[in-house]
C-alpha positions in Angstrom: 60.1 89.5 100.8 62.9 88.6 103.0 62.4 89.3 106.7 65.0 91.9 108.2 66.5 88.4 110.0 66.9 86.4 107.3 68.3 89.8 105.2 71.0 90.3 107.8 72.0 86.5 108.0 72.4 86.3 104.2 74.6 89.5 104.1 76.6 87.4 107.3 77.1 84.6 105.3 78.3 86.0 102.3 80.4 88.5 103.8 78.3 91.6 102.0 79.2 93.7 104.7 82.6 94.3 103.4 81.7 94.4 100.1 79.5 93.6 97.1 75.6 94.6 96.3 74.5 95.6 99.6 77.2 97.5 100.2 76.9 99.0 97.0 73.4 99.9 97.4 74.1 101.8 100.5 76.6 103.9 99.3 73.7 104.4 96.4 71.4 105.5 98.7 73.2 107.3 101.5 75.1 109.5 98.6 71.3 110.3 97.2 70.4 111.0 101.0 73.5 113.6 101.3 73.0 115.1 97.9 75.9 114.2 96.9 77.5 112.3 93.7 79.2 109.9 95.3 79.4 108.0 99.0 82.2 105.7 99.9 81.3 102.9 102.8 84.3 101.9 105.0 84.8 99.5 107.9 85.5 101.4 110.6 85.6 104.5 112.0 90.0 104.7 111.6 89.7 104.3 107.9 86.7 107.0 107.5 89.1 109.8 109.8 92.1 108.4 107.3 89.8 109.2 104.1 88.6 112.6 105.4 91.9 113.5 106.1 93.3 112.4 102.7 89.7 114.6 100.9 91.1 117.1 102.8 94.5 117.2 101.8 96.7 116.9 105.3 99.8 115.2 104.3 103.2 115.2 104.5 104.4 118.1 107.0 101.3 118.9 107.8 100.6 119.0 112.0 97.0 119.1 112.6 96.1 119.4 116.7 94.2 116.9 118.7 92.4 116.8 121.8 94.7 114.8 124.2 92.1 112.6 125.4 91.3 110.8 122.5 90.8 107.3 120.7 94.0 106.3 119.5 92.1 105.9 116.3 92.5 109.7 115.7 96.6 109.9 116.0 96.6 106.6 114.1 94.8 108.2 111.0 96.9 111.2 110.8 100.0 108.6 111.2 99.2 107.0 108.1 99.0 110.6 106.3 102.3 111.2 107.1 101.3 114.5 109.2 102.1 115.1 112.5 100.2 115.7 115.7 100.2 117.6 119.0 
């Protein structure tokens, strides 16, 4: 059995953080973890706000409200839905 070391320098090396079975396997087990049918592992935190907003359906002409002290992360999201902000 690999030691949690030499697991985390293999996924390194080949990149299985972005994709691939370990990545797969996550999504596996966190979707089984949430009860749900599916899980969808992203790389960072602008890209999970941009999916939730999407599952959500703000889109075009949409104007969602923000708190004004916020990571740029959130405006950035709803940006690339097309929806506005205030």
């Amino acid at each position: 059995m690999e030691t949690k070391k030499n697991m985390l320098l293999t996924v390194w090396k080949q990149a299985g953080y972005l994709s691939g079975k370990y990545v797969k396997a996550f999504e596996e087990k966190f979707a089984e973890y949430c009860n749900a049918k599916y899980a969808v592992g992203v790389c960072n935190g602008t890209q999970a706000i941009h999916l939730a907003l999407r599952a959500l359906g703000v889109g075009e002409g949409d104007e969602v409200i923000i708190p004004n002290f916020t990571m740029i992360a959130t405006a950035f999201a709803l940006h690339r839905c097309n929806a506005r902000f205030c």
